[in-house]
DSSP file (Angstrom, degrees, kcal/mol; ACC not computed):
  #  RESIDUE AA STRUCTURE BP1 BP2  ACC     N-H-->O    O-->H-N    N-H-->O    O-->H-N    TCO  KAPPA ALPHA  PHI   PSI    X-CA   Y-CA   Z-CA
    1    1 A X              0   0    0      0, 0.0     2,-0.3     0, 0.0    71,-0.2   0.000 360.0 360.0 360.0 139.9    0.0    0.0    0.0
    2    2 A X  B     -A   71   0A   0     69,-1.3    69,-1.5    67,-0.1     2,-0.5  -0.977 360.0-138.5-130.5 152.8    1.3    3.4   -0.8
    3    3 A X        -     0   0    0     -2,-0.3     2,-0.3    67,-0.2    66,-0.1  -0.888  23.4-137.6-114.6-176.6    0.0    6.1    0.4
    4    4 A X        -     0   0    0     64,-0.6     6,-0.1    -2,-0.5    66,-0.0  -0.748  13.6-152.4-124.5 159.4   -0.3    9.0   -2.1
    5    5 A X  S    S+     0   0    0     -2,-0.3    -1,-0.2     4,-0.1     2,-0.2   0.982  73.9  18.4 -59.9 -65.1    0.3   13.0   -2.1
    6    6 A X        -     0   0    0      1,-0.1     4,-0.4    61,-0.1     5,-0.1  -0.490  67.4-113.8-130.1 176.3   -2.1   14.0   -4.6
    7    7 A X  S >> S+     0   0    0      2,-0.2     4,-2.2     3,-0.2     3,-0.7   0.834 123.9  52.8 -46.1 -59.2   -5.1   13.7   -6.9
    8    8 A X  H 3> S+     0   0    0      1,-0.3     4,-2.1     2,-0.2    -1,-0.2   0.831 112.9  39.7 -78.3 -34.7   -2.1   13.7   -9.7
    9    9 A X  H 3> S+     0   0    0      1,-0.2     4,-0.8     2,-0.2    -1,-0.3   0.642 113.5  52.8 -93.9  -3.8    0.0   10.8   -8.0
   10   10 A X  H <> S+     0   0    0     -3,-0.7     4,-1.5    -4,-0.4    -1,-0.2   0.853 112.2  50.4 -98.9 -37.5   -3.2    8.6   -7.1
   11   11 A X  H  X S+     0   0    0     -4,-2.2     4,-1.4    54,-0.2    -2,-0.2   0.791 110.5  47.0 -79.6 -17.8   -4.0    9.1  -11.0
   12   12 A X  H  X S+     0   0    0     -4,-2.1     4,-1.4     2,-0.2     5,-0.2   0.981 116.4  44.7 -46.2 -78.1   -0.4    7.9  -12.1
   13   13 A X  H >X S+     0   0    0     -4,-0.8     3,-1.6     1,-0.2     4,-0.7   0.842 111.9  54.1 -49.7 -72.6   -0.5    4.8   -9.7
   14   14 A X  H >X S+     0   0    0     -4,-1.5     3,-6.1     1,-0.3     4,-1.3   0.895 113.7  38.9 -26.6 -99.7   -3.9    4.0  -10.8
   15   15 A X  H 3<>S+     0   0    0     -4,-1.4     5,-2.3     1,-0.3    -1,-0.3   0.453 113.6  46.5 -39.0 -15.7   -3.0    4.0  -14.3
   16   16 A X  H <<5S+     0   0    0     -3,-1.6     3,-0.3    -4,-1.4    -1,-0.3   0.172 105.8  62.0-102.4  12.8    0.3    2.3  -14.7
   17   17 A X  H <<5S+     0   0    0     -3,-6.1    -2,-0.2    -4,-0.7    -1,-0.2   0.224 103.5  52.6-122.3   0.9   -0.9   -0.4  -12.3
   18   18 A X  T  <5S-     0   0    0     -4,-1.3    -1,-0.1    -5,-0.4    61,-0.1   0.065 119.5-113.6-125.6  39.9   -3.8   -1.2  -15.3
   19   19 A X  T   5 +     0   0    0     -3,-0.3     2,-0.3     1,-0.2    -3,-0.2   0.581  67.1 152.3  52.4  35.3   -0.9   -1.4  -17.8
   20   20 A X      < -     0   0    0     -5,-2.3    -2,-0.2     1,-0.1    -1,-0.2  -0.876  41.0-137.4-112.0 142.0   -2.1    1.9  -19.7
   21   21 A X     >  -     0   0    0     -2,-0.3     4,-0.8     1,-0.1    -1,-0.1  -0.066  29.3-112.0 -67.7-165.4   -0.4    4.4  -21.5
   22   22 A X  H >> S+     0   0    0      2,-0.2     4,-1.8     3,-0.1     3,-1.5   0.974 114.3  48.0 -24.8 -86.8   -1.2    8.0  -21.2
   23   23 A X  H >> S+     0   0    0      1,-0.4     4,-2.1     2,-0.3     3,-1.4   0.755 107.9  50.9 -12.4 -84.3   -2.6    8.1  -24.7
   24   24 A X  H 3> S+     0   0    0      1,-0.3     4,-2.1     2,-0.2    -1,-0.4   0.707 110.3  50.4 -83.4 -26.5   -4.6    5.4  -24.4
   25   25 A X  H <X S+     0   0    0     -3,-1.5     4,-1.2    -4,-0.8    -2,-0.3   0.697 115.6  45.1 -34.6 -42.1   -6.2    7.0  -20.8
   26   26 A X  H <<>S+     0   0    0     -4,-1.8     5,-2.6    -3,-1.4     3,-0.3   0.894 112.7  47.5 -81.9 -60.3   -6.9   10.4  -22.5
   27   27 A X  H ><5S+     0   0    0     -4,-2.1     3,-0.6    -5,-0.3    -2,-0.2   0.830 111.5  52.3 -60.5 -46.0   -8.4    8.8  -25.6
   28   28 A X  H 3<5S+     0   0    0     -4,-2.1    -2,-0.2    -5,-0.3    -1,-0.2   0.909 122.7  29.8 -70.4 -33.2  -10.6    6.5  -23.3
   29   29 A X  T 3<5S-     0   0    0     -4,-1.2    -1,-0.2    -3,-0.3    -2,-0.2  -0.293 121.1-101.1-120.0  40.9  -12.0    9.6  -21.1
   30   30 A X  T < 5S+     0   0    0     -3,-0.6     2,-0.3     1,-0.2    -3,-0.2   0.708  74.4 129.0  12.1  66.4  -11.8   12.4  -24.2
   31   31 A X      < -     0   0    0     -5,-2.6    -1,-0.2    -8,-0.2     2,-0.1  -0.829  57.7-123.8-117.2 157.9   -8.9   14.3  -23.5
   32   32 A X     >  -     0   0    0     -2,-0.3     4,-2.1     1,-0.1     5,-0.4  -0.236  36.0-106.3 -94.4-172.4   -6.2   15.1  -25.6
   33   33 A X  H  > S+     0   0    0      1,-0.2     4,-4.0     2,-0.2     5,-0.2   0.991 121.1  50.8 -54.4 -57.5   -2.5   14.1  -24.4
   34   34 A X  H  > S+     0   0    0      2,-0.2     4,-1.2     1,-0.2    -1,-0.2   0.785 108.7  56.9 -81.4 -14.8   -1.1   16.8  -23.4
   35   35 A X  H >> S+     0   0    0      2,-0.2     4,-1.3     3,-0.1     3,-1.2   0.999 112.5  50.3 -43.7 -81.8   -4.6   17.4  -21.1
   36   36 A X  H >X S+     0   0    0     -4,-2.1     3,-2.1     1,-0.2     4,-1.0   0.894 109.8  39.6  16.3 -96.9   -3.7   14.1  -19.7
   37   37 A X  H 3< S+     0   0    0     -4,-4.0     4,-0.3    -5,-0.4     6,-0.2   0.600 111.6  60.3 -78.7  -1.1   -0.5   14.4  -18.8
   38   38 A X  H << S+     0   0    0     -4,-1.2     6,-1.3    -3,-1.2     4,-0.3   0.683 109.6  46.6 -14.2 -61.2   -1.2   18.1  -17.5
   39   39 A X  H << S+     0   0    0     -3,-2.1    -2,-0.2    -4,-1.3    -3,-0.2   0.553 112.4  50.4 -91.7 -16.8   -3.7   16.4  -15.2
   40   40 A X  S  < S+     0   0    0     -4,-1.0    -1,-0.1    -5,-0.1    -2,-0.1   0.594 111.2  51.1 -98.7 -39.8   -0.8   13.5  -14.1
   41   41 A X  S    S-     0   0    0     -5,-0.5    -2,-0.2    -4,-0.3    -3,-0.1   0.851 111.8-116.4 -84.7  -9.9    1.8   16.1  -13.3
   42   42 A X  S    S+     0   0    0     -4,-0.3    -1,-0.2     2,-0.2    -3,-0.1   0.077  83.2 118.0 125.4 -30.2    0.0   17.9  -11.4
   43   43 A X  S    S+     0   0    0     -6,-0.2    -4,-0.2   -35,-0.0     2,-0.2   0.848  77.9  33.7 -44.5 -65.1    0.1   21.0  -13.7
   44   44 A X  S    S-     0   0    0     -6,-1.3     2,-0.4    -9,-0.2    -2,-0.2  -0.524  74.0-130.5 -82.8 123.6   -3.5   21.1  -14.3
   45   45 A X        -     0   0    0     -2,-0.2     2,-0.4   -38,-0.0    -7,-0.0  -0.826  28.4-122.2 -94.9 169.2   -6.9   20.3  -12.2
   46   46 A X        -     0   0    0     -2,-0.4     2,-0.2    -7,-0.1     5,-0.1  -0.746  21.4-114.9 -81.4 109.4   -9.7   18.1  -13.6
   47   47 A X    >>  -     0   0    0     -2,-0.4     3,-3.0     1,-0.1     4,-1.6  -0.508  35.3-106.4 -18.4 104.7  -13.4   19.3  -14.0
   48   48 A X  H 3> S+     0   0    0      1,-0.3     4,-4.2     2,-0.2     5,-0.2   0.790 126.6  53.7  19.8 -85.3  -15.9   17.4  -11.8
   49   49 A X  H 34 S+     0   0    0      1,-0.2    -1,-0.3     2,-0.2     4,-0.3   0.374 111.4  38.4 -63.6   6.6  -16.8   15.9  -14.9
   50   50 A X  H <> S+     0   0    0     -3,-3.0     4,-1.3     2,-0.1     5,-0.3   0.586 109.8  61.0 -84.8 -40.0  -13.4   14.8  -15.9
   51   51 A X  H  X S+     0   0    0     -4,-1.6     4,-1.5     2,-0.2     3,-0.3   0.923 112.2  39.0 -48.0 -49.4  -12.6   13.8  -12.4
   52   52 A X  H >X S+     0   0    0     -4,-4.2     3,-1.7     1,-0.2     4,-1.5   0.994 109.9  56.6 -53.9 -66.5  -15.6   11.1  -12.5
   53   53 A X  H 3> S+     0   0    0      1,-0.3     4,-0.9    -4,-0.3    -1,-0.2   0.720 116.4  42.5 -40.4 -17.7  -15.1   10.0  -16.2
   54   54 A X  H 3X S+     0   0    0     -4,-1.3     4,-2.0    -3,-0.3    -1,-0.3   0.862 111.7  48.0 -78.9 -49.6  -11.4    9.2  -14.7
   55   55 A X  H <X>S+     0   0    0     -3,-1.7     4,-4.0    -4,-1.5     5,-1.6   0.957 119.8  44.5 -70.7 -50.8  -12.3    7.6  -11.4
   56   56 A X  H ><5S+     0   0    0     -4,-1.5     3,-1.3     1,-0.2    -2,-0.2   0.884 116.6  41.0 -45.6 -67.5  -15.0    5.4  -13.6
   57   57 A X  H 3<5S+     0   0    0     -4,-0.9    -1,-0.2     1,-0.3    -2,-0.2   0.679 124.8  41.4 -88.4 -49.4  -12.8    4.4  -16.5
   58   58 A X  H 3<5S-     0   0    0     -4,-2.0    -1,-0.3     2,-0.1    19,-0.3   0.732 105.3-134.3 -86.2 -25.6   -9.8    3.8  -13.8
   59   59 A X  T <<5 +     0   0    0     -4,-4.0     2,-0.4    -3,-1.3    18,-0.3   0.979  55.0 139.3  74.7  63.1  -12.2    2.2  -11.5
   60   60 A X      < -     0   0    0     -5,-1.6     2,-0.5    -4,-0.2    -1,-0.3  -0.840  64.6-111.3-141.1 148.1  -11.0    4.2   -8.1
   61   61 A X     >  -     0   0    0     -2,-0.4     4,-0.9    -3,-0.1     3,-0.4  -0.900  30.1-136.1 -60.6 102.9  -13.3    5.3   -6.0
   62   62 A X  H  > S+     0   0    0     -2,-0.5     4,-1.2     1,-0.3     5,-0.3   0.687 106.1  55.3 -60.3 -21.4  -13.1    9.3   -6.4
   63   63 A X  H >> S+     0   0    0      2,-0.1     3,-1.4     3,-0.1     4,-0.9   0.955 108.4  57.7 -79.9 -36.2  -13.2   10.4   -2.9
   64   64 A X  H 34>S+     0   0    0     -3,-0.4     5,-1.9     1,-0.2     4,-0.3   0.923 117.6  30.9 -22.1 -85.3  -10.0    7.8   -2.8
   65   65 A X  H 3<5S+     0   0    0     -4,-0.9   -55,-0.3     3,-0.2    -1,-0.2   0.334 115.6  54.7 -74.3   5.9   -8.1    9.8   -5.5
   66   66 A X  H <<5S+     0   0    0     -3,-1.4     2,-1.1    -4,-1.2    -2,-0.1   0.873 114.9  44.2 -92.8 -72.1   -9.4   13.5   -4.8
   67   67 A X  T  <5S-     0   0    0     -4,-0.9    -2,-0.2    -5,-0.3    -3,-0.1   0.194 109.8-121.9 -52.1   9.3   -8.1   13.1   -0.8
   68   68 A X  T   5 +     0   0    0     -2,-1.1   -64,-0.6    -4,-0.3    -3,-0.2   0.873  58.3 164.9  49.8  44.2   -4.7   11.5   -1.9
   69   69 A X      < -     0   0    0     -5,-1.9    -1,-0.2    -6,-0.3   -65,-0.1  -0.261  48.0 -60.4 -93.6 174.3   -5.7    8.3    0.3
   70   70 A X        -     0   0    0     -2,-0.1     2,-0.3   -67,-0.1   -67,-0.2  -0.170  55.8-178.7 -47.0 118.9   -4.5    4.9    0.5
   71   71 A X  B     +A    2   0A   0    -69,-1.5   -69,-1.3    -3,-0.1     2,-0.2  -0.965   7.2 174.5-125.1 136.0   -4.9    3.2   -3.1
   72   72 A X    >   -     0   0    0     -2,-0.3     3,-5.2   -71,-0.2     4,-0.2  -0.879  50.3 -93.5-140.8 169.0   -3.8   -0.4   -3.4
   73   73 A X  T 3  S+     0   0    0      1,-0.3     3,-0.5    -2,-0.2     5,-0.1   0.372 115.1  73.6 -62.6  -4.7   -4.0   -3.0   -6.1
   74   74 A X  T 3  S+     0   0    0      1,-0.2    -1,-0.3     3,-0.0     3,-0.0   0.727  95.7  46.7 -76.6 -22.2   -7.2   -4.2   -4.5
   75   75 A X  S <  S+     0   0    0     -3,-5.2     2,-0.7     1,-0.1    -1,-0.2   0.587 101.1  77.2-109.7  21.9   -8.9   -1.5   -5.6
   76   76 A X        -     0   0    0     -3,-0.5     2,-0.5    -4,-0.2    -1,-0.1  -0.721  57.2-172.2 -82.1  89.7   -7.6   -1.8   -9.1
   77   77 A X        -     0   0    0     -2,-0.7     2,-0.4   -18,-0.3    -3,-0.0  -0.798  13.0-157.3-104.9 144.0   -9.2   -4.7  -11.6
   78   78 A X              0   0    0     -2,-0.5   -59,-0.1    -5,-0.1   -60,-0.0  -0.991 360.0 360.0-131.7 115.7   -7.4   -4.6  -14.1
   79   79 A X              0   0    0     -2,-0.4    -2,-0.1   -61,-0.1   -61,-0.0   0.251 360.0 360.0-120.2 360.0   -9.5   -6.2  -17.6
């Protein structure tokens, strides 16, 4: 279990632990790249309505990844 800083680092963890690129994250929740990776570095916050479409698609529980709280592979399924 790690736990994590930010919104940006729970959305990292998330994604590289469901073997996805950027690209293909962005593409699934209609953002462009450089939106994306904006939203991973930290640069950038997410709409509400990006935030969900993230948390669904990533399968996180959103108050999990808004509050930087403990995310482990349990709550990852990975397809």
């Amino acid at each position: 279990m790690m736990k994590l800083q930010s919104f940006a680092d729970a959305l990292c963890f998330a994604r590289m632990n469901r073997g996805l690129t950027q690209k293909q994250t962005a593409d699934a929740v209609g953002l462009s790249s450089r939106q994306y990776r904006d939203l991973e570095l930290g640069k950038a916050d997410p709409r509400l309505s990006t935030a969900i479409r993230l948390a669904v698609f990533l399968d996180i529980p959103l108050d999990k990844m808004e509050n930087g709280e403990q995310i482990h592979a349990a709550h990852i399924h990975p397809e």
